[in-house]
Backbone bond lengths (Angstrom), bond angles and torsions (degrees), N, CA, C in turn:
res aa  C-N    CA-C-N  psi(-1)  N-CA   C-N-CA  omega(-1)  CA-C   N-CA-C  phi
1 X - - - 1.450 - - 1.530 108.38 -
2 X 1.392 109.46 127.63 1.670 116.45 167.57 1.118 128.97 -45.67
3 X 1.143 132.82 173.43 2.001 136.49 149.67 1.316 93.35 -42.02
4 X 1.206 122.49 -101.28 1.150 160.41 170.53 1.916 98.88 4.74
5 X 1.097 115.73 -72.15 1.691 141.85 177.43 1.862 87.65 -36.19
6 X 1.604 99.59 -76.78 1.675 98.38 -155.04 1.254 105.62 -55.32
7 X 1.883 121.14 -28.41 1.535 127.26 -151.61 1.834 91.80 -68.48
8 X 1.167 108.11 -46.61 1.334 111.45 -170.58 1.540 111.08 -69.83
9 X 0.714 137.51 -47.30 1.819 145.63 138.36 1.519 111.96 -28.39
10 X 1.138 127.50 -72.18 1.480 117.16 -178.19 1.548 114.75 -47.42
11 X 1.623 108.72 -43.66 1.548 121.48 -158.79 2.207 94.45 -65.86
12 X 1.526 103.89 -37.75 1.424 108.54 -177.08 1.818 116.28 -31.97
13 X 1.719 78.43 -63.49 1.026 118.24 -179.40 1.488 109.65 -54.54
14 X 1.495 142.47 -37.52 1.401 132.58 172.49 1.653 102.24 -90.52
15 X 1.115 125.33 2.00 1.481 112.95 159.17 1.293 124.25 -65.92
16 X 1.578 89.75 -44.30 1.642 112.22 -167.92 1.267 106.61 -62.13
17 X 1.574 112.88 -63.11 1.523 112.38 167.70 1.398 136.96 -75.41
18 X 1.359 95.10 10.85 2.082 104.79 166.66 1.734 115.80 78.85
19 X 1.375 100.72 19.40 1.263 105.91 -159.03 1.637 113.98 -79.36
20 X 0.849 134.61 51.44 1.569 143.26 -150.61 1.008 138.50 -41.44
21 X 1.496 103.78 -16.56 1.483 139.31 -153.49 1.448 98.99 -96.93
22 X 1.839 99.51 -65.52 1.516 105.49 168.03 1.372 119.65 -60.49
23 X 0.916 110.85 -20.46 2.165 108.25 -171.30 1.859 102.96 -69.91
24 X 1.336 91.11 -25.42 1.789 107.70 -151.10 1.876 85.66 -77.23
25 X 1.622 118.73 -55.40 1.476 119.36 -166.49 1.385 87.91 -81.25
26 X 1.119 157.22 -66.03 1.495 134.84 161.98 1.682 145.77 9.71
27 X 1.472 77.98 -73.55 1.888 88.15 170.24 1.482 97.48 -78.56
28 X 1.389 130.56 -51.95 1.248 110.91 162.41 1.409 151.64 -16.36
29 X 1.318 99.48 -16.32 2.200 111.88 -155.83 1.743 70.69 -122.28
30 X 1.145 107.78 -33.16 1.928 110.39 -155.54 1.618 98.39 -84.41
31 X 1.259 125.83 -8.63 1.285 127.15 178.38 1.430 130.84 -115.76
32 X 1.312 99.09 2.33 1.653 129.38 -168.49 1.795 106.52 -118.81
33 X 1.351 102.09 -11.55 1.444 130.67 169.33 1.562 106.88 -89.18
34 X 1.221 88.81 -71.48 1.504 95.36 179.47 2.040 125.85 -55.46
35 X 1.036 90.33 -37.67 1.934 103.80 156.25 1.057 95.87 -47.24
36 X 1.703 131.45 -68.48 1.439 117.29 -145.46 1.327 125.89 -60.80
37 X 1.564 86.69 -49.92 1.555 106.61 169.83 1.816 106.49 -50.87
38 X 0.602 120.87 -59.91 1.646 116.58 172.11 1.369 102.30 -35.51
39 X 1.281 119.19 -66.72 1.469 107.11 -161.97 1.217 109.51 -76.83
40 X 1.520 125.73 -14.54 1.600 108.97 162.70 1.527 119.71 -85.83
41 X 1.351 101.47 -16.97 1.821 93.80 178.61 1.678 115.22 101.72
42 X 1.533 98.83 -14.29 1.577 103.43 -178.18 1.647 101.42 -146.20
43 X 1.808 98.46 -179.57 1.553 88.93 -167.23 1.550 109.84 -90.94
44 X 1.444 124.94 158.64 1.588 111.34 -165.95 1.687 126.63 -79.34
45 X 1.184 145.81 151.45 1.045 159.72 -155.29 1.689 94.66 -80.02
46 X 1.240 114.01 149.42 1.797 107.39 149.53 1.420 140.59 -7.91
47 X 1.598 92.79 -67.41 1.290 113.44 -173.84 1.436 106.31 -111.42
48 X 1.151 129.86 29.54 1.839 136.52 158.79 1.817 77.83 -103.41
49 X 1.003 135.05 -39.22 1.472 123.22 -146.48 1.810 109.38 -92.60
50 X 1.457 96.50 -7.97 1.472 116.35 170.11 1.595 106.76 -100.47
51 X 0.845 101.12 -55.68 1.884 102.62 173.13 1.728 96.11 -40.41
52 X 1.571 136.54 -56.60 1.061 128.04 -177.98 1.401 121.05 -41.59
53 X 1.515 109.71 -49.26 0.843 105.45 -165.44 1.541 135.41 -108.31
54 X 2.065 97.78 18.10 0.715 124.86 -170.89 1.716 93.43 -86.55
55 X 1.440 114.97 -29.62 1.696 123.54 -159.99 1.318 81.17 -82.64
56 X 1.617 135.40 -61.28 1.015 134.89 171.73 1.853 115.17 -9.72
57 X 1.599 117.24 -82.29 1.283 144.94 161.19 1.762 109.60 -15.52
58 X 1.435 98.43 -47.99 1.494 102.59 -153.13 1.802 114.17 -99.68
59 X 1.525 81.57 0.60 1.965 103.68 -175.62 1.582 89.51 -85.80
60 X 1.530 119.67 -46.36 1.371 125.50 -143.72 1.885 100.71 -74.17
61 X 1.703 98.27 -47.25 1.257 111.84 162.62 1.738 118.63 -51.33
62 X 0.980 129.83 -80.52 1.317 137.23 -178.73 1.599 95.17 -35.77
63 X 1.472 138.15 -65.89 1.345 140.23 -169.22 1.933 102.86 -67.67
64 X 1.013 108.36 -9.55 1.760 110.91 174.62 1.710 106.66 -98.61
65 X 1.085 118.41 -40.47 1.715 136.10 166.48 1.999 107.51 -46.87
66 X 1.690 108.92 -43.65 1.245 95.19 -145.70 1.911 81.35 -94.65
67 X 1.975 120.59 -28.46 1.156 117.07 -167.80 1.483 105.67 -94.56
68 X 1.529 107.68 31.13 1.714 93.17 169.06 1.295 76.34 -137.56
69 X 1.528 146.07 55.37 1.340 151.85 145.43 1.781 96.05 -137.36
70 X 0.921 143.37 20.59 1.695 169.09 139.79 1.740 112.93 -72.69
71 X 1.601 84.79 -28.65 1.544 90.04 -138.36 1.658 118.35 28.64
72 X 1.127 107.06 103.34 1.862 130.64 -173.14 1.418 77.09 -136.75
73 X 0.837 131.69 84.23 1.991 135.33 142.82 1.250 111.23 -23.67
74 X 1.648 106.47 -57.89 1.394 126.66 -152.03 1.969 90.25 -70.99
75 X 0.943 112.95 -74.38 1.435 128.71 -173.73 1.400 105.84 -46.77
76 X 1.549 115.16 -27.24 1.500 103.60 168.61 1.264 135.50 -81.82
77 X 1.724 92.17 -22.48 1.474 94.57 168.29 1.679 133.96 -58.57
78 X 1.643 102.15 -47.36 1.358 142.00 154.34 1.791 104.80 -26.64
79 X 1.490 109.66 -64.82 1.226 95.68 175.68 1.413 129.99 -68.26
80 X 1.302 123.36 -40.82 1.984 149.40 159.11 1.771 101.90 -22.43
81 X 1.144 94.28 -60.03 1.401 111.79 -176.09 1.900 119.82 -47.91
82 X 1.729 89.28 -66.92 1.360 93.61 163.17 1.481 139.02 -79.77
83 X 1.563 106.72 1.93 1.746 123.85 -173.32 1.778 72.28 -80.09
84 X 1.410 132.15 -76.25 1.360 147.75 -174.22 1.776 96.02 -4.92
85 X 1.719 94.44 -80.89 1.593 102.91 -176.58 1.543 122.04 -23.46
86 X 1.302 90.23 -64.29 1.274 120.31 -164.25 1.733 109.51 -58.30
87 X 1.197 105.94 -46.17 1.605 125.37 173.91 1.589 112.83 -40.63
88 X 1.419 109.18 -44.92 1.341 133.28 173.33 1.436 114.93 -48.59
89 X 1.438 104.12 -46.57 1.790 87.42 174.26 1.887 110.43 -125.12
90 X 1.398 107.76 54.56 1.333 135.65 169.38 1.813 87.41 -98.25
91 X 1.794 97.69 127.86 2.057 96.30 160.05 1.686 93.33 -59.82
92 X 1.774 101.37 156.27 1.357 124.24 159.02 1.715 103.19 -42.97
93 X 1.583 101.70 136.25 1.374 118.00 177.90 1.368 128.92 -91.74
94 X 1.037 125.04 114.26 2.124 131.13 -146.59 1.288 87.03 -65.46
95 X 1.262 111.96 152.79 1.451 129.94 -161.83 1.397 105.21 -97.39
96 X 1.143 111.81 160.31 2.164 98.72 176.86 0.923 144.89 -84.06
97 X 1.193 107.40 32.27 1.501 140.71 166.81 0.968 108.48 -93.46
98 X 1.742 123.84 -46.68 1.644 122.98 -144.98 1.800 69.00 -100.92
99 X 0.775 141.70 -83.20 1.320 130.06 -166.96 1.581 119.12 -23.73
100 X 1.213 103.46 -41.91 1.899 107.84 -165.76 1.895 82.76 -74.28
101 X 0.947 110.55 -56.02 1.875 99.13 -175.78 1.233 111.36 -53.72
102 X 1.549 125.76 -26.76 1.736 106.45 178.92 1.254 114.57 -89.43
103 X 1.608 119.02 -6.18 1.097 117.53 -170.90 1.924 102.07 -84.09
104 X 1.303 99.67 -37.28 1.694 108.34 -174.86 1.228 89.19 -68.72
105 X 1.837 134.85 -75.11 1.268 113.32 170.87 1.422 129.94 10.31
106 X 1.765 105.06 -89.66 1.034 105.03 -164.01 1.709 121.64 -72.06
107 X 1.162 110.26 -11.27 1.398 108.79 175.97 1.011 105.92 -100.14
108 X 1.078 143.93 50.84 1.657 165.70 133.56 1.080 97.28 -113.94
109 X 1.747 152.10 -54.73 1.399 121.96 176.24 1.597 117.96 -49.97
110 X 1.388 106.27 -59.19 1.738 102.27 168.24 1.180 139.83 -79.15
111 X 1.409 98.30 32.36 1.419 97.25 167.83 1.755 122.61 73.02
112 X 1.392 109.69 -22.72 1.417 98.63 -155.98 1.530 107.41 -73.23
113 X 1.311 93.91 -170.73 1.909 83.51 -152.27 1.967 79.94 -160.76
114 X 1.281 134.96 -26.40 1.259 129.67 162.54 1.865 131.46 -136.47
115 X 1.132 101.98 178.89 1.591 96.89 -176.03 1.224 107.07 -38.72
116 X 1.187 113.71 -51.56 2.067 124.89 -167.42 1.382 109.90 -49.77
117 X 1.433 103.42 -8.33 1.671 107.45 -176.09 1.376 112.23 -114.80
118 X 1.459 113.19 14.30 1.277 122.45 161.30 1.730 125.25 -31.66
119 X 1.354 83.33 -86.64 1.698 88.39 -178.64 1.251 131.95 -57.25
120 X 1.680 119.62 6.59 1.312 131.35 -173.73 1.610 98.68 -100.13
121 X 1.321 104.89 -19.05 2.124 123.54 -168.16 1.193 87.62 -90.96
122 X 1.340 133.24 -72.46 1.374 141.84 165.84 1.669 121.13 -20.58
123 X 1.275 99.51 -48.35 1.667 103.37 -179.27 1.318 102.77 -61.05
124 X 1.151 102.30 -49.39 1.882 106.07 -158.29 1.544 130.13 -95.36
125 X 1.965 101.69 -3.14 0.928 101.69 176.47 1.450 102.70 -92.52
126 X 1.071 128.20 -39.67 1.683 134.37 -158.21 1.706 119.75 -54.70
127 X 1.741 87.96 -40.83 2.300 89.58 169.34 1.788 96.05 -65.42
128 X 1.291 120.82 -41.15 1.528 97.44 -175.18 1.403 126.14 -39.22
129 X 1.812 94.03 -55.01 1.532 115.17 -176.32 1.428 123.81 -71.45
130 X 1.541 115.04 -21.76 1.634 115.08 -165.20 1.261 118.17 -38.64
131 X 1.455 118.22 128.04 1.520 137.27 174.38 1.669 115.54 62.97
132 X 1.383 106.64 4.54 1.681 116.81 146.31 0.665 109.12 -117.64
133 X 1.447 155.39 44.52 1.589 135.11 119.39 1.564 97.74 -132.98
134 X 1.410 92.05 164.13 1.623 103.53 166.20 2.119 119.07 -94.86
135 X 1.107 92.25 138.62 1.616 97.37 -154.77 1.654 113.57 -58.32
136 X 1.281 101.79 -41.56 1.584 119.35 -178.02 1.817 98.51 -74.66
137 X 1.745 148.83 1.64 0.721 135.93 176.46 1.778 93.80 -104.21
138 X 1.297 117.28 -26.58 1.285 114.06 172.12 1.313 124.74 -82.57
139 X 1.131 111.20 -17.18 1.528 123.87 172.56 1.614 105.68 -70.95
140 X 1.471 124.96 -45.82 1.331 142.02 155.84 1.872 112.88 -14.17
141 X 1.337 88.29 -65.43 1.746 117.05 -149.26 1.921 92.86 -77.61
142 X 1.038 114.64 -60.34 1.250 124.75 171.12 1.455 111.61 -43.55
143 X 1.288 111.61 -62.69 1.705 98.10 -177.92 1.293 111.22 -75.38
144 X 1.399 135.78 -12.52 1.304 149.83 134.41 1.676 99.99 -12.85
145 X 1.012 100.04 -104.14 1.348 142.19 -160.05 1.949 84.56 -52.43
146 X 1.329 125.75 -86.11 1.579 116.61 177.81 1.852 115.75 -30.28
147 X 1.474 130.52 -62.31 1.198 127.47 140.46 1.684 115.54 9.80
148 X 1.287 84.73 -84.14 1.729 105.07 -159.89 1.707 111.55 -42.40
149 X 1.842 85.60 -46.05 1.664 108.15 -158.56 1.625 97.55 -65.76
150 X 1.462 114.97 -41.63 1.273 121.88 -161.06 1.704 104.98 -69.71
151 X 1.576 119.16 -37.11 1.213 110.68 -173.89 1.368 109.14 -92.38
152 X 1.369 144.57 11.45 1.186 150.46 -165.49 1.774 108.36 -94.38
C-alpha cells in the first residue's frame, strides 16, 4: 500500500472517530502530496513521496525549535502532536550504529580523507539514508568521522 492509499484510509478513520487533530495533519501531508504531483504532472514515486514528507517532518521540527525558544507551550504542543502523526508514516529510523557503519562505509568508498571531501560524503551518503535518518545528525557523524581520520 502507497502514502497516498493509507493517507486516505487513516484520514477515514479520524473522521469516524472525531479525531480532529489527526484529520487536520492528514489532509495536510495529503495536500502537500497532492501539490507535488501537480507540479510534476504525474503521480509521485516512493521516494518523491518520502522526500514530501520528509520536508513535511522538517517544517514541524524547525517551527517546534524556534516556539520552544518563544516559549509558546501552546504552539509546541500543537507541533509534538503533529511531528507524532507524521512520524507514523516516516520508514523506521536506522539506529546509530547502522548509521555510524554507512557513514564509515561511505567515506571509504570515496576516498575522502578530509573536510574538503565533504560534499562528495554528503552526496553519496544521503540517497542511502533518505527518510531514515535525519540529515543534520549525518552531517554530525561525517565531519566526526572526516576529523578523526584526518588527525589519526
Amino acid at each position: 500500500m502507497d502514502l497516498l492509499e493509507r493517507l486516505n484510509l487513516d484520514m477515514k478513520t479520524a473522521m469516524k472517530n472525531r479525531d480532529k487533530d489527526r484529520l487536520s495533519v492528514i489532509r495536510m501531508v495529503k495536500s502537500s502530496l497532492q501539490n507535488e504531483q501537480i507540479k510534476l504532472g504525474r503521480d509521485l514515486t516512493e521516494s518523491e513521496s518520502l522526500a514530501v514528507l520528509s520536508r513535511e517532518v522538517k517544517q514541524r521540527k524547525e517551527s517546534l525549535h524556534e516556539f520552544q525558544q518563544a516559549n509558546r507551550e501552546d504552539l509546541v504542543k500543537k507541533q509534538e502532536a503533529e511531528l507524532s502523526v507524521l512520524n507514523e508514516y516516516m520508514p523506521a529510523q536506522l539506529s546509530d550504529d547502522e548509521l555510524e557503519a554507512i557513514v564509515k562505509e561511505t567515506i571509504a568508498q570515496t576516498n575522502a580523507t578530509s573536510k574538503a571531501d565533504m560534499g562528495n560524503v554528503m552526496g553519496a551518503i544521503m540517497p542511502k539514508v533518505k527518510g531514515k535518518a535525519d540529515g543534520a545528525l549525518v552531517n554530525r557523524l561525517v565531519v566526526k568521522y572526516l576529523t578523526n581520520e584526518s588527525n589519526e
